[in-house]
Backbone as ProteinMPNN parsed JSONL, in Angstrom:
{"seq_chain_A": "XXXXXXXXXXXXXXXXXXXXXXXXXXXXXXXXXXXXXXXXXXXXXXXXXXXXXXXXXXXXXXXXXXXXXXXXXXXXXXXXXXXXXXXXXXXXXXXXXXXXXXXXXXXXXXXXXXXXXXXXXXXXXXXXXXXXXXXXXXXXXXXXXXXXXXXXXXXXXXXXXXXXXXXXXXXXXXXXXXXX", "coords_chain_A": {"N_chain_A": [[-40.747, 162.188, 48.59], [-40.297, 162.082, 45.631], [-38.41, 163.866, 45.727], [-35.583, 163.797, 44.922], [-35.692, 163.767, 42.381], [-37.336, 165.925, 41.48], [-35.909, 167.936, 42.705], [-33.548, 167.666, 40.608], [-34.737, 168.14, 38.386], [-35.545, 170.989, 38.425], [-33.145, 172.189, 39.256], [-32.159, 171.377, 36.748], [-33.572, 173.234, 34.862], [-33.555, 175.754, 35.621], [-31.597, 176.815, 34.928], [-29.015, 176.838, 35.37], [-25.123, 177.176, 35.139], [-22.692, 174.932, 35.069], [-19.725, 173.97, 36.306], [-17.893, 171.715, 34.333], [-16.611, 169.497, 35.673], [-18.775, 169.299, 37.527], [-20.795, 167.761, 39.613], [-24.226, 166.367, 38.518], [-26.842, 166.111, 39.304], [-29.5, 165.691, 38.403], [-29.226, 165.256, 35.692], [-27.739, 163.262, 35.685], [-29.933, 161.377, 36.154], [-31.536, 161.704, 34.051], [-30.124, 160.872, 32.279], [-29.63, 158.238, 33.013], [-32.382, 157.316, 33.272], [-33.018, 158.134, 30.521], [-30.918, 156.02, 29.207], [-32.003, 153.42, 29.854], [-34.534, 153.5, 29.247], [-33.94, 153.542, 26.096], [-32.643, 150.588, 26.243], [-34.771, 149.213, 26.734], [-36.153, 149.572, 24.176], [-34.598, 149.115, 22.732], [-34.366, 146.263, 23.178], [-36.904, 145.216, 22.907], [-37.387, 145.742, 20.108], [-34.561, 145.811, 18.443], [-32.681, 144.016, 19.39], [-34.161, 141.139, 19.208], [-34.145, 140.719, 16.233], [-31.362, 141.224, 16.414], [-29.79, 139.143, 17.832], [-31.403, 137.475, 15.94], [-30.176, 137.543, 13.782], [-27.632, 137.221, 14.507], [-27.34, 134.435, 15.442], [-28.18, 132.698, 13.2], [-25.847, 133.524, 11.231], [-23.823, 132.433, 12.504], [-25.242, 129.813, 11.921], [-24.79, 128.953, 9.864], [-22.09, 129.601, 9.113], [-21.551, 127.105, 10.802], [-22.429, 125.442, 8.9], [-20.488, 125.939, 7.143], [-17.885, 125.271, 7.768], [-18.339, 122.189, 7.943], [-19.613, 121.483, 5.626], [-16.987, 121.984, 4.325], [-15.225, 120.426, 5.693], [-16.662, 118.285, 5.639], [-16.263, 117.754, 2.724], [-13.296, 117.97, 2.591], [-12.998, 115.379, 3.381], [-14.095, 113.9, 1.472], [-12.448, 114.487, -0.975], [-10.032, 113.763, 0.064], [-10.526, 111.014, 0.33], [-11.284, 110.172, -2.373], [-8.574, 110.829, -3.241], [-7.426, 109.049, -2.082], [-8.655, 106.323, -3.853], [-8.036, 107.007, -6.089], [-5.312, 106.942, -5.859], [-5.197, 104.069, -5.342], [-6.53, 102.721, -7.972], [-4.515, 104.03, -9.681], [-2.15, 102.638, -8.518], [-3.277, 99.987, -9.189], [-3.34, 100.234, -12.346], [-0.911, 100.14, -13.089], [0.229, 97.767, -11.728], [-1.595, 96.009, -13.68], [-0.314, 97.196, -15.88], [2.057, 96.614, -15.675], [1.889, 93.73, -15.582], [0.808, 93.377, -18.19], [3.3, 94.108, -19.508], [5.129, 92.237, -18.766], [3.59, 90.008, -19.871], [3.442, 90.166, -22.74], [6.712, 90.081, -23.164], [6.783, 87.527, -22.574], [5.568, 86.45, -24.251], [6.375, 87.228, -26.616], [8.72, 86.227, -26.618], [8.157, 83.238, -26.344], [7.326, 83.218, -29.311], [9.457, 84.03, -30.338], [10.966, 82.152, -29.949], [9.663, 80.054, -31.487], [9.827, 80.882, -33.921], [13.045, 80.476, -33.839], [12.929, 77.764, -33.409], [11.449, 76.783, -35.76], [12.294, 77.688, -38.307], [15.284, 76.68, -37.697], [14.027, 73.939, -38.469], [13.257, 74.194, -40.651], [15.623, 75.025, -42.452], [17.356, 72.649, -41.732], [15.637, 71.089, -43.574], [15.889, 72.368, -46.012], [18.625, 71.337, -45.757], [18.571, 68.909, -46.03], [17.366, 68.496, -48.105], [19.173, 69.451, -49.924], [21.282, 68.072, -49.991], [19.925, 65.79, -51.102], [20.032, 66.47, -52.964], [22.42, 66.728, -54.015], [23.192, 64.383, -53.264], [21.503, 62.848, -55.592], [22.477, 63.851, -57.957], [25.518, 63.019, -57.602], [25.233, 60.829, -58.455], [24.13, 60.551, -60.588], [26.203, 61.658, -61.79], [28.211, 59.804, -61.624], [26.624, 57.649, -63.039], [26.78, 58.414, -65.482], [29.852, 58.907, -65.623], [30.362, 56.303, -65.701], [29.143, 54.898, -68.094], [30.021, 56.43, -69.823], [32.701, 55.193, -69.363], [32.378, 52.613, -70.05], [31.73, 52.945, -72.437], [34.29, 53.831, -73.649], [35.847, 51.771, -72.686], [34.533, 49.703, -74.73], [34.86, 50.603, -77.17], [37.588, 51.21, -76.801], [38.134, 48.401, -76.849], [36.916, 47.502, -79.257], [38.634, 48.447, -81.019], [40.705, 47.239, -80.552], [40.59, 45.031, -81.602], [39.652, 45.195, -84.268], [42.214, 45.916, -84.928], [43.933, 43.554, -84.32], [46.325, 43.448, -82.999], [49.499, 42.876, -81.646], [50.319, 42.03, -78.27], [52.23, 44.025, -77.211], [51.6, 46.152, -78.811], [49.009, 46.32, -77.784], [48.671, 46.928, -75.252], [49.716, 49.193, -75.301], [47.898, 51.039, -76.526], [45.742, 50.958, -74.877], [46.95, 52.453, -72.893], [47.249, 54.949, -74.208], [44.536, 55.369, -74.475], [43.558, 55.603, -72.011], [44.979, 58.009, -71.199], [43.734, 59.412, -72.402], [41.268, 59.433, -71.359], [41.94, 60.289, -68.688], [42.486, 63.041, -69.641], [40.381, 64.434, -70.586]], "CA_chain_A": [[-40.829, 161.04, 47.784], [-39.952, 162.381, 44.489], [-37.808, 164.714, 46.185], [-34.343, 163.716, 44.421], [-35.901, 163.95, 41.285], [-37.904, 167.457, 41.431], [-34.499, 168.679, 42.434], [-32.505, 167.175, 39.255], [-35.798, 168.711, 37.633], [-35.369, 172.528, 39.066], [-31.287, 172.499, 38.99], [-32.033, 171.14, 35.397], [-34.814, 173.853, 34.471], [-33.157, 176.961, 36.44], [-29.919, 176.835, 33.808], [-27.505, 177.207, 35.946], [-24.097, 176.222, 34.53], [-21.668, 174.296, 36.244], [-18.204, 173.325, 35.272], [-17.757, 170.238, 33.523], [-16.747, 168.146, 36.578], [-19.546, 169.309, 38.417], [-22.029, 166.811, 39.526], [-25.336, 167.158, 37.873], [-27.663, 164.499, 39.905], [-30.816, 165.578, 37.293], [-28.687, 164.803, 34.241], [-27.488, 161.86, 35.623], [-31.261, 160.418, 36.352], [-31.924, 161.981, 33.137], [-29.431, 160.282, 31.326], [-30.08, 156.976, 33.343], [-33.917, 157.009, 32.452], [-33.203, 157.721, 28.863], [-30.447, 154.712, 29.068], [-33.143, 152.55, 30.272], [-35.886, 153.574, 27.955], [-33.262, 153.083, 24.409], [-32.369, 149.657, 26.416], [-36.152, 148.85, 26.553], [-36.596, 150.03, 22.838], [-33.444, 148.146, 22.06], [-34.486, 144.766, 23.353], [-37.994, 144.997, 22.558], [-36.877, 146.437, 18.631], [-33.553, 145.371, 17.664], [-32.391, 142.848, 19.997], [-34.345, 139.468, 18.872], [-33.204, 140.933, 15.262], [-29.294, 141.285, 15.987], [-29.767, 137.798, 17.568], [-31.65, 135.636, 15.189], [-29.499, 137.497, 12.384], [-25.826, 136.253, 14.916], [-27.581, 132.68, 15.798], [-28.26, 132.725, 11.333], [-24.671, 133.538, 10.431], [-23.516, 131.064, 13.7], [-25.458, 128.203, 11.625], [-24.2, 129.46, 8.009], [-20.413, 129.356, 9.668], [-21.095, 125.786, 11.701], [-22.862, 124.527, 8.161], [-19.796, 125.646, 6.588], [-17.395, 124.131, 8.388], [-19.035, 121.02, 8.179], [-19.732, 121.175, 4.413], [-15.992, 121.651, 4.202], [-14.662, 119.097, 6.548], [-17.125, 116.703, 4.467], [-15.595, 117.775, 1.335], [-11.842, 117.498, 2.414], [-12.764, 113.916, 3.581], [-14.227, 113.292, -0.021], [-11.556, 114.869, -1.522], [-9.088, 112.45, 1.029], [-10.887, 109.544, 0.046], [-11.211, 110.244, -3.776], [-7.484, 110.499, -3.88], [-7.18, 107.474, -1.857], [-9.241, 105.808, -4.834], [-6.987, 107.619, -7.407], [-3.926, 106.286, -5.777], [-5.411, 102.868, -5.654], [-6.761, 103.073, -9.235], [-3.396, 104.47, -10.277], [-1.421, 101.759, -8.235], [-4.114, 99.141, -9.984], [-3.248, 99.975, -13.699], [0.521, 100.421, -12.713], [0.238, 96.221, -11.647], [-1.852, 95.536, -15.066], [0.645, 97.486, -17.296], [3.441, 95.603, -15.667], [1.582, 92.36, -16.192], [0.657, 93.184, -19.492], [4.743, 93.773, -20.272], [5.289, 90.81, -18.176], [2.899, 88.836, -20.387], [3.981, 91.161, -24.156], [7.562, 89.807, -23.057], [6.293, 86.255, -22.38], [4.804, 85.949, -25.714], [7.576, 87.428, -27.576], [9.964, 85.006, -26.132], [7.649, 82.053, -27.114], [7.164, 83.891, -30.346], [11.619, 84.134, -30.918], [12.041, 80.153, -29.779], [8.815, 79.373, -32.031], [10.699, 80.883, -35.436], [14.235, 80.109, -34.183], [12.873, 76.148, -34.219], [10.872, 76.786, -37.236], [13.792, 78.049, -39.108], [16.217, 75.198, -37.858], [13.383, 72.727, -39.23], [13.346, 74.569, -42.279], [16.897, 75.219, -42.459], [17.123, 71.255, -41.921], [14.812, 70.364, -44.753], [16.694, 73.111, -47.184], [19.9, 70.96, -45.974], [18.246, 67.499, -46.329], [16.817, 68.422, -49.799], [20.527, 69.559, -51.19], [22.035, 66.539, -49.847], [19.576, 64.542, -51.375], [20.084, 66.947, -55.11], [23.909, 66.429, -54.335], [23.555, 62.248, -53.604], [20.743, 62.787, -57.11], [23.83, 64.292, -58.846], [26.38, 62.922, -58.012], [24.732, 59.137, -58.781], [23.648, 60.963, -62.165], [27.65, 62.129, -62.503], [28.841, 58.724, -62.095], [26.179, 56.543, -64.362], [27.346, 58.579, -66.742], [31.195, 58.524, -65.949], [30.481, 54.721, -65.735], [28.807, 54.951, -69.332], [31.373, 57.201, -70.818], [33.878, 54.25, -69.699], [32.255, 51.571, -70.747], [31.73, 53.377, -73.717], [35.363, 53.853, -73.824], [35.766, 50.475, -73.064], [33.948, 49.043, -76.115], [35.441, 51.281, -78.356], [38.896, 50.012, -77.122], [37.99, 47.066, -77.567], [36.586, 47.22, -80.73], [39.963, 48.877, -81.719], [41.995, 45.932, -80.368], [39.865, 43.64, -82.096], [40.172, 45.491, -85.264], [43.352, 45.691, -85.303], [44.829, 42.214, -83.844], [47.428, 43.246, -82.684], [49.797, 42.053, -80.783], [50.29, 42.512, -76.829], [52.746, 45.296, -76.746], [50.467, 47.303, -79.133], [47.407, 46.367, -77.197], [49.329, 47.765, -74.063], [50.393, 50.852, -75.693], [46.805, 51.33, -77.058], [45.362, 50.826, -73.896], [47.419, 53.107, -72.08], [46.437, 56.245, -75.085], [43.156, 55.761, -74.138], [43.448, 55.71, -70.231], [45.132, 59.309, -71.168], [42.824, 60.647, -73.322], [40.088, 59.48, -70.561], [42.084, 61.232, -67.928], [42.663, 64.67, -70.205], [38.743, 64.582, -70.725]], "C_chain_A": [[-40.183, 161.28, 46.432], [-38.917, 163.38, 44.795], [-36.208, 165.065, 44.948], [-34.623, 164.507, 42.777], [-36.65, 165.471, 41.141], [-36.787, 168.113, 41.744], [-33.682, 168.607, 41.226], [-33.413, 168.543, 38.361], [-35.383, 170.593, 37.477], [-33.993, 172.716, 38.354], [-31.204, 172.505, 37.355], [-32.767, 172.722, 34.698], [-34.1, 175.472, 35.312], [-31.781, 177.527, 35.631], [-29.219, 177.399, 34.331], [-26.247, 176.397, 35.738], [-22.874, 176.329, 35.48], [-20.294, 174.16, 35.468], [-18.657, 171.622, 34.775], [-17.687, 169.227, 34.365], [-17.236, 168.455, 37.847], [-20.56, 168.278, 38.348], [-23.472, 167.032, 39.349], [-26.356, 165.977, 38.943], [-28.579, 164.446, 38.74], [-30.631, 165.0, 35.994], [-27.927, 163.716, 34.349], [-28.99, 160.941, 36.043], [-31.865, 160.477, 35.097], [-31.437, 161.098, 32.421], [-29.654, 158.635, 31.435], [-31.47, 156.467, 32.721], [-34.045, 157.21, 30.688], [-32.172, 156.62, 28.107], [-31.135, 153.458, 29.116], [-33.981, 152.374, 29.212], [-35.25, 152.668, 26.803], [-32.685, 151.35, 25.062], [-33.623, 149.026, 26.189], [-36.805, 148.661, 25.234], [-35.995, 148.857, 22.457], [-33.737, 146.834, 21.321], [-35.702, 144.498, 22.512], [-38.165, 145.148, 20.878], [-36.007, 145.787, 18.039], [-32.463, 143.93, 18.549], [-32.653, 141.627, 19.204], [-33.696, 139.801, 17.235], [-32.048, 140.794, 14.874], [-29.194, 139.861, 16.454], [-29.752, 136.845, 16.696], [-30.593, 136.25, 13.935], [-27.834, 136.711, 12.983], [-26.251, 134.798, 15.426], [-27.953, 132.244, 13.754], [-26.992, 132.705, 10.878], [-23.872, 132.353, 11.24], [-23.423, 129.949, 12.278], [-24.924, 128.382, 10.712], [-22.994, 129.03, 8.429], [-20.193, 127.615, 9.685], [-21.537, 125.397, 10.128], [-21.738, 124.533, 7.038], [-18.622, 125.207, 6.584], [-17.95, 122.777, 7.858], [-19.233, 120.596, 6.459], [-17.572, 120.74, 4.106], [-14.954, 120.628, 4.425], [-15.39, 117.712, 5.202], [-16.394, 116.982, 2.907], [-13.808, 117.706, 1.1], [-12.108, 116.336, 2.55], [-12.79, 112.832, 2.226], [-13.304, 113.361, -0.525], [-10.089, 114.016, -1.13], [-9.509, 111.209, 0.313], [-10.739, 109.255, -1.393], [-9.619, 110.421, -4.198], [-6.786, 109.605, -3.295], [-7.883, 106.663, -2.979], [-8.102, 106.097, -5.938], [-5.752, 106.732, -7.293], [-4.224, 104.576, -6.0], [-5.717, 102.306, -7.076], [-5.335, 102.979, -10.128], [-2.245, 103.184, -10.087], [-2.274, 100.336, -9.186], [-3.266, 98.89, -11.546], [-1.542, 100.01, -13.539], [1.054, 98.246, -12.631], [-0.398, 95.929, -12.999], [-0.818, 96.065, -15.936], [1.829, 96.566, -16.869], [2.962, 94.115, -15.87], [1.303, 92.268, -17.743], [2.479, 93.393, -20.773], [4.723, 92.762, -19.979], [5.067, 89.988, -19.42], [3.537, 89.009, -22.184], [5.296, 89.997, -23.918], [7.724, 88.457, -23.008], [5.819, 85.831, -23.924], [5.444, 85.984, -26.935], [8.573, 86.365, -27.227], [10.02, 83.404, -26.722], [7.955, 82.421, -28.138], [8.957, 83.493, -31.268], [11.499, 83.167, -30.883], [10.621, 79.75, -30.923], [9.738, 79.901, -33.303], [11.917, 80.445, -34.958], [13.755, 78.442, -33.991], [12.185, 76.33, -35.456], [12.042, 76.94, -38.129], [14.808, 77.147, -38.899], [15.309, 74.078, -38.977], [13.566, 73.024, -40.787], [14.613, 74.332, -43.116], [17.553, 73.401, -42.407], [16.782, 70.952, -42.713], [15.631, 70.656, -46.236], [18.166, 72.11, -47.37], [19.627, 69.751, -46.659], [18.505, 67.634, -47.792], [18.185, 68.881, -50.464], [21.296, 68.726, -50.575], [21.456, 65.711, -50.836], [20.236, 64.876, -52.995], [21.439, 66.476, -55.201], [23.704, 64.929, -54.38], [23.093, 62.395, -54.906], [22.068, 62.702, -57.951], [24.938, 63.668, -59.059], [25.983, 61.289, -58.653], [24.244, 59.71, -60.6], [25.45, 60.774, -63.041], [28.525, 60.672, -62.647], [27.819, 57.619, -62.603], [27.099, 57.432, -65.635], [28.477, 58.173, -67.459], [31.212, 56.875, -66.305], [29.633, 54.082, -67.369], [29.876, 55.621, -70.003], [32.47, 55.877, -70.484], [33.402, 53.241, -70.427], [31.954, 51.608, -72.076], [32.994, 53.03, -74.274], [36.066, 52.515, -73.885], [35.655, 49.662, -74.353], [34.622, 49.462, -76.782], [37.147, 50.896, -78.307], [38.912, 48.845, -77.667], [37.695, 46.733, -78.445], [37.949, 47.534, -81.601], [40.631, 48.147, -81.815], [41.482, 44.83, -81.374], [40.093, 43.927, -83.459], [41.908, 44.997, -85.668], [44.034, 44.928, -85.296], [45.791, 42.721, -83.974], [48.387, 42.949, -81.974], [50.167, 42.782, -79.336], [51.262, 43.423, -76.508], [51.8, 46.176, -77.419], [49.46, 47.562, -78.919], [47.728, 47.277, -75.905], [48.897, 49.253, -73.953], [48.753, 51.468, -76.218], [45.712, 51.708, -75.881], [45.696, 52.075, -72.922], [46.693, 54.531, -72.922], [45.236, 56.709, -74.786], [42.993, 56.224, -72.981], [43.8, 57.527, -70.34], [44.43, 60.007, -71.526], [41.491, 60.66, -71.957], [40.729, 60.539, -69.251], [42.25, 62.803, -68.154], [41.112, 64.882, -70.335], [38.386, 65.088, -68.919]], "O_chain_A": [[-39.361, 160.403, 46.168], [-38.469, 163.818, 43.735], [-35.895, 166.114, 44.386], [-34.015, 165.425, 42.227], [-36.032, 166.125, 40.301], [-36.561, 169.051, 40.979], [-33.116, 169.644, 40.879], [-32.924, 169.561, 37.871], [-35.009, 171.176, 36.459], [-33.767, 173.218, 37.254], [-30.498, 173.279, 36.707], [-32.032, 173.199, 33.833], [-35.012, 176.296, 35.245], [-31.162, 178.566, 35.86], [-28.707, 178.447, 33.934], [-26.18, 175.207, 36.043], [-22.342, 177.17, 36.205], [-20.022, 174.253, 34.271], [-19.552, 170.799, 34.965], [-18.342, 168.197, 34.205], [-16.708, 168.195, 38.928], [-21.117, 167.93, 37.307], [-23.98, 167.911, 40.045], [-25.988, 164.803, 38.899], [-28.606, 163.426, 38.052], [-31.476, 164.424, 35.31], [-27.438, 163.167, 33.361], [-28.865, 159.726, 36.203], [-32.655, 159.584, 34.79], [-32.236, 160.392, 31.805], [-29.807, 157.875, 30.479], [-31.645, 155.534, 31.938], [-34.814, 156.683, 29.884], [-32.297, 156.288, 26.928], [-30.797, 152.511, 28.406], [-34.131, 151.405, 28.468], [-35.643, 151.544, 26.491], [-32.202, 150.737, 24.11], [-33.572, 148.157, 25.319], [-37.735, 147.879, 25.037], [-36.531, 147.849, 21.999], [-33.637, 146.376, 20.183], [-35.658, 143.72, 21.559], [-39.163, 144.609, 20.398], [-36.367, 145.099, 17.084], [-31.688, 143.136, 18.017], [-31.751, 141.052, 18.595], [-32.709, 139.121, 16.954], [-31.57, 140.469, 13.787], [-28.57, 139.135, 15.681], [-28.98, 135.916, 16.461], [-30.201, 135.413, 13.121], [-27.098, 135.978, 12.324], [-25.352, 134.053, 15.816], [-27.761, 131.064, 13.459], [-26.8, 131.841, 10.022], [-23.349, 131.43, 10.617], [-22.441, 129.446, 11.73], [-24.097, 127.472, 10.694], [-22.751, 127.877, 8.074], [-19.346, 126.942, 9.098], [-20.593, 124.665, 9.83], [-21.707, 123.664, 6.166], [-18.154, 124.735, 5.548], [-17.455, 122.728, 6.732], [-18.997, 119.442, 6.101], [-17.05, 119.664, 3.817], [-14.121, 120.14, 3.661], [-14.958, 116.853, 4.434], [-16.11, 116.047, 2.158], [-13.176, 117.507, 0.062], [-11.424, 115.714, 1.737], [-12.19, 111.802, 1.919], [-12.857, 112.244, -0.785], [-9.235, 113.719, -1.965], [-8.686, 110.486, -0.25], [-10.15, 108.23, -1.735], [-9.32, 110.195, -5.371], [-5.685, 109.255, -3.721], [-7.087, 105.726, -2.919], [-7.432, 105.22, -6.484], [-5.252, 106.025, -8.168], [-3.517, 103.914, -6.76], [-5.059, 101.303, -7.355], [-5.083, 102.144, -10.996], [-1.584, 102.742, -11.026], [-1.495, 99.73, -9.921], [-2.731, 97.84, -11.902], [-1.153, 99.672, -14.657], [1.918, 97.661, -13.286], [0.487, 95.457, -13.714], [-0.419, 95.293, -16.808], [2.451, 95.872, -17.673], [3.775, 93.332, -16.36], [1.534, 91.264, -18.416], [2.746, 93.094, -21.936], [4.286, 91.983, -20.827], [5.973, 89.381, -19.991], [4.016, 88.034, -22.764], [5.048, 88.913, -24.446], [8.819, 88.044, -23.389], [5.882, 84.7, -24.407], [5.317, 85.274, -27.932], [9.11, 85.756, -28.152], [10.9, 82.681, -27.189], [9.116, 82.08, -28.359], [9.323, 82.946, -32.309], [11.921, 82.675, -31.929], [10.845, 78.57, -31.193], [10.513, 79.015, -33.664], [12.276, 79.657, -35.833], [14.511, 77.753, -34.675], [12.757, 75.692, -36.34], [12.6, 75.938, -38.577], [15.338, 76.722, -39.926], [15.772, 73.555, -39.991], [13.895, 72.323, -41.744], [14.695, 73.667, -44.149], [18.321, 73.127, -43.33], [17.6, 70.16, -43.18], [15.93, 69.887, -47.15], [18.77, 71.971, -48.434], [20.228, 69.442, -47.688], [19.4, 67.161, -48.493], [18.266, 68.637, -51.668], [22.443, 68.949, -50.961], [22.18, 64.942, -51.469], [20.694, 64.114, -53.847], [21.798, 65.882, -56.218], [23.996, 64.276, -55.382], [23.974, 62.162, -55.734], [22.559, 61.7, -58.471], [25.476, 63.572, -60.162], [26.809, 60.786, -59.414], [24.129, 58.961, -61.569], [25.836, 60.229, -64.076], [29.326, 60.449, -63.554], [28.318, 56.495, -62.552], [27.893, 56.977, -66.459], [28.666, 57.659, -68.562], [32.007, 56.357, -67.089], [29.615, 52.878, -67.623], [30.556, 55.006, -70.824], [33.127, 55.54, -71.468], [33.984, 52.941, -71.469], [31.894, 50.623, -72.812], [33.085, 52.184, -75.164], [36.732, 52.14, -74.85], [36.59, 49.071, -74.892], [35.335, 48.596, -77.287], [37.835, 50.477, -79.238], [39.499, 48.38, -78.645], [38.048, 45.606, -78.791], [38.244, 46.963, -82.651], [41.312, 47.997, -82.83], [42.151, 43.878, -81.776], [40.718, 43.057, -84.065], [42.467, 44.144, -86.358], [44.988, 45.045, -86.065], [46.369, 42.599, -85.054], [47.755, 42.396, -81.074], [50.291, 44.006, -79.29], [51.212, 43.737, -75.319], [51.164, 46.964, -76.719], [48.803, 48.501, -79.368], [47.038, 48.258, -75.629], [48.272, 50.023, -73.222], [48.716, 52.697, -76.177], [44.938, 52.658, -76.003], [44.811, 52.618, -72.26], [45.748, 55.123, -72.401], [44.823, 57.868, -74.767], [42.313, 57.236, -72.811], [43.085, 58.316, -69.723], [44.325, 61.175, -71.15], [40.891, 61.691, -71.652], [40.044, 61.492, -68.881], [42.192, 63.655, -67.267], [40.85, 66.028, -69.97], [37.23, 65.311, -68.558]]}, "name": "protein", "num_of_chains": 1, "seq": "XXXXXXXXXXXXXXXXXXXXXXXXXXXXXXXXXXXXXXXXXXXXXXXXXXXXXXXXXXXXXXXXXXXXXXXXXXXXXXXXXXXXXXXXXXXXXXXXXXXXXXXXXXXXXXXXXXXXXXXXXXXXXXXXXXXXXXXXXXXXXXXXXXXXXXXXXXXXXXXXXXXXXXXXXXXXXXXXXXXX"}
């Protein structure tokens, strides 16, 4: 019954040395039963240990994955926002030239009619100083003649004289009024 093994036992225990690629049967039951045992130890010892610590780093791995993935998607989406955002104020700044450019435009045609009107009024009003003037320049001229007038005439009258020297008297004056 035990036969195999009380031999391994003996052959083992009798130290008799073999070559190297001699077959030992005792030191291979030996070696088997103390493979067994440190498998027994193993499982029962360090086994559920090396497990729950590679099903622990497993979930750590899958949870970081998973954190990551969710944080490129944020990171996707947040610069889909950005770009939209970005494209957003990109349409307001061009509406707000748009509108800048719109206002200035009014702005130019609102002084260039202001300035005609003005420019109009400035003309009106020295038309009117020139008609003033010149209606000033001829009462006067038309006083200075009839001045001139009288005073001929008072001359002719003085003097009675006769119609060539009223002529000739007449004419002196007309010169002196045109050298004036």
């Amino acid at each position: 019954m035990h036969y195999p093994l009380t031999l391994a036992f003996l052959a083992f225990a009798s130290g008799e040395a073999g070559s190297p690629l001699d077959v030992n049967p005792g030191l291979i039951i030996w070696t088997a039963l103390t493979f067994v045992i440190l498998l027994l130890i193993l499982k029962k010892m360090a086994w559920k240990p090396i497990l729950s610590s590679l099903n622990e780093r497993e979930e750590f791995i899958k949870s970081s994955l998973e954190k990551a993935e969710k944080a490129a998607k944020d990171a996707e989406r947040q610069s889909e926002e950005n770009r939209k955002m970005i494209s957003a104020a990109e349409d307001e700044a061009r509406l707000i030239v748009a509108s800048t450019r719109e206002e200035a435009d009014k702005l130019r045609v609102k002084l260039i009619d202001e300035s005609k009107v003005e420019a109009k009024k400035l003309i009106d009003s020295a038309m009117a100083e020139i008609e003033r003037k010149n209606k000033e320049a001829f009462l006067k001229l038309k006083e200075q003649v009839a001045e001139i007038a009288i005073d001929a005439a008072e001359k002719i009258l003085r003097e009675n004289l006769d119609k060539e020297k009223q002529s000739k008297l007449v004419e002196k004056y007309l010169k002196d009024v045109q050298n004036n």
